[in-house]
C-alpha positions in Angstrom: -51.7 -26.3 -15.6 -49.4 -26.8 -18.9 -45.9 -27.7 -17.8 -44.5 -26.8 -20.9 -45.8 -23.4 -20.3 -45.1 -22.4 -17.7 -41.4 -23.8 -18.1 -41.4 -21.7 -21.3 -42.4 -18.7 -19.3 -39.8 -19.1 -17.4 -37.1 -19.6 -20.1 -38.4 -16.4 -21.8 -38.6 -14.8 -18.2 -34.8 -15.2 -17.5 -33.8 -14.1 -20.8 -35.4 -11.4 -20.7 -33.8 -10.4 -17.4 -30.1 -11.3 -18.4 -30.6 -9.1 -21.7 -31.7 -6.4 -19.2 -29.1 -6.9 -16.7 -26.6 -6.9 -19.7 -27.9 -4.2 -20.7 -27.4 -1.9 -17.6 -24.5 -2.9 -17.0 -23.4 -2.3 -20.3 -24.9 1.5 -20.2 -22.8 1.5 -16.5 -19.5 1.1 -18.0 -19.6 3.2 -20.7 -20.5 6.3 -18.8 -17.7 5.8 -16.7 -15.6 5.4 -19.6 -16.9 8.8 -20.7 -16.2 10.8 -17.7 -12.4 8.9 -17.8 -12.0 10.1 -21.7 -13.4 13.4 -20.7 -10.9 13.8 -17.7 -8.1 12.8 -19.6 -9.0 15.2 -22.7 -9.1 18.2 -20.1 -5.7 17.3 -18.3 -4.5 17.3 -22.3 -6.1 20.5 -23.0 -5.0 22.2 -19.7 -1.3 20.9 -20.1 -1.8 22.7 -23.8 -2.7 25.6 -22.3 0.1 26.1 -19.9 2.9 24.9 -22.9 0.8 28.1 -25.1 1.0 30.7 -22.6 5.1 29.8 -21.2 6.0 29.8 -24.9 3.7 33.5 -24.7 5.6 34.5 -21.7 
């Protein structure tokens, strides 16, 4: 068994996993901060809404 190999293997074995990990958790956050934006746009939109139609009434 090659030593260097296999401590190489492991090297590119661990990066591989933190770019993944990164990665997900990356993809995590940003749909939450999607859904928040998206909340936050209806609540603006709704509030809108109700100004439009008490100005209408």
């Amino acid at each position: 068994m090659n030593m260097k190999a296999i401590w190489k293997g492991i090297s590119v074995g661990a990066t591989v996993g933190t770019a993944a990990f990164m990665l997900v958790r990356s993809t995590d956050r940003k749909k939450r901060s999607i859904k928040r934006h998206a909340g936050k746009m209806l609540r603006a939109a709704g509030d809108v809404l109700d100004d439009f139609t008490s100005v209408m009434k």
